[in-house]
N, C-alpha and C positions, 0 to 999 in steps of 0.2 A: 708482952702484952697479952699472951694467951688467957691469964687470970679473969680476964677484963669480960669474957664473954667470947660469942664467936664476930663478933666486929671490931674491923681496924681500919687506923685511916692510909693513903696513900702516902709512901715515903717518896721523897723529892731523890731522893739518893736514888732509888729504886728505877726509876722514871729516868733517869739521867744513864742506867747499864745497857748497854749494848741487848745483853740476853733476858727474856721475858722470865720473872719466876714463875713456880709452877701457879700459883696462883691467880698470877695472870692468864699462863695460858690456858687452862681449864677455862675463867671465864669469855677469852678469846673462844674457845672452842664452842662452848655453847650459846654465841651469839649466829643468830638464822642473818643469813645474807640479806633477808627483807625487812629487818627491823629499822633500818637507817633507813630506807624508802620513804620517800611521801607518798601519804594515803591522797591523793588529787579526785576531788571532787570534780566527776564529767556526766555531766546532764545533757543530753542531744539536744539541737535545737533545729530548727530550719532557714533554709535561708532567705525566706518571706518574715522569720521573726527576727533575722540577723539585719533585715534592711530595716525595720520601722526602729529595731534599736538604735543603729545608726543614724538613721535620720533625726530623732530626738534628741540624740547625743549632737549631730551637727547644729540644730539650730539654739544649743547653748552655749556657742562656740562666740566669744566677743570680735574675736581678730577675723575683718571679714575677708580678708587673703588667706587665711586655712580655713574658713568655713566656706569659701569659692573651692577648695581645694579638696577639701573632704566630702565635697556633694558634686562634685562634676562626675562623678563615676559610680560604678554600685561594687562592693567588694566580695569577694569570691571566697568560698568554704574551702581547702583543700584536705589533705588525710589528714587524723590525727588532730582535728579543731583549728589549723592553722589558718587565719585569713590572710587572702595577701590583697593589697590595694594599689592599681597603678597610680602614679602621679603624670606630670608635665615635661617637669625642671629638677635638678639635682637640690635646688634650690629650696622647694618645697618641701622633697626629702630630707634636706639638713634641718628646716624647721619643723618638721609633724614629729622627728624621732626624738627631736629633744624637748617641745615643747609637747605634744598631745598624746604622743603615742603611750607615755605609762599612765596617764588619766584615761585615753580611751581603753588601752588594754584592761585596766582595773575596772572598768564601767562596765564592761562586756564581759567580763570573769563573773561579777557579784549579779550583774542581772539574769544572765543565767547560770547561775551557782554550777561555773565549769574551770576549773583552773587549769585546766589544760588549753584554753585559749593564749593562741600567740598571734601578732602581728605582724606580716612584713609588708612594707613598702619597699617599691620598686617603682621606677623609672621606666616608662612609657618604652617601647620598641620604638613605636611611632612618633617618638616625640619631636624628634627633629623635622616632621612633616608642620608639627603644632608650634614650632619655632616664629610661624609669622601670625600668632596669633597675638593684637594690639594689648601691652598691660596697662603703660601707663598715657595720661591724657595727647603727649606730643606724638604718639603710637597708633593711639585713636580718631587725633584730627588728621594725621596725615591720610589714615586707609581712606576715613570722609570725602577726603579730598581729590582723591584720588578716583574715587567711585562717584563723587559729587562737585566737579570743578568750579559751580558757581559759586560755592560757599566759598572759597576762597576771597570773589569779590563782596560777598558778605557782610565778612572777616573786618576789610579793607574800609571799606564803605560805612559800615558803623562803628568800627572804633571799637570788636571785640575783643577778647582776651580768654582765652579758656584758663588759663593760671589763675582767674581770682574769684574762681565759682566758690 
């Protein structure tokens, strides 16, 4: 194929030998270690402008169990653009990672045009302190009741039912 000009195509043969021809490796050689890098667009921002992003980001949030989740806290810048955000429950973290976090991560990349933003959630130290904090209704009337004993005859007395608000 020399006739043809100085261009040729890649042989499958070629591609399949153990050993690079020289043509290969010439253009191996003059490939620079940074041409395969991504050029990552990083724009500083602060963290008075990472919290109003947030917050905006949270109250577009429909499921109001991760948007209770995502606003109980404010989340934290560390090196290199990483945010990290505590949670409660392991619980929460199974749901933010699979449900919000590549929507939040992409939200916070494009609004401040930085792709070096990453996010991690993590699971509270304290959480097990926050273990008797009431989620669902029969959680809620018991603390009530407990800190407010007459509700109980209330309860009784009129014939309520907190199950069918």
């Amino acid at each position: 194929m020399s006739g043809h000009g100085s261009y040729s195509t890649p042989s499958i043969m070629d591609a399949l030998r153990e050993e690079p021809t020289v043509e290969e490796t010439s253009v191996v050689s003059e490939t620079s270690p940074d041409q395969y890098s991504t050029n990552e667009t990083v724009y500083p921002f602060s963290i008075q402008e990472l919290l109003e992003a947030w917050k905006i980001f949270v109250e577009k949030i429909d499921a109001p169990q991760l948007k209770s989740a995502l606003g109980a806290r404010e989340p934290v810048i560390l090196d290199d653009w990483q945010i990290e955000y505590e949670l409660d429950t392991e619980l929460q973290l199974n749901r933010l990672a699979l449900d919000l976090k590549p929507k939040l991560q992409g939200y916070l990349r494009h609004h401040f045009r930085n792709e070096a933003i990453e996010i991690q959630f993590k699971v509270s130290e304290n959480a097990s302190q926050r273990s008797n904090i009431p989620y669902t209704d029969a959680e809620r009337w018991a603390l009530l009741v407990e800190k407010y004993p007459p509700l109980a005859g209330l309860k009784a007395k009129f014939g309520l039912d907190f199950e069918h608000f």
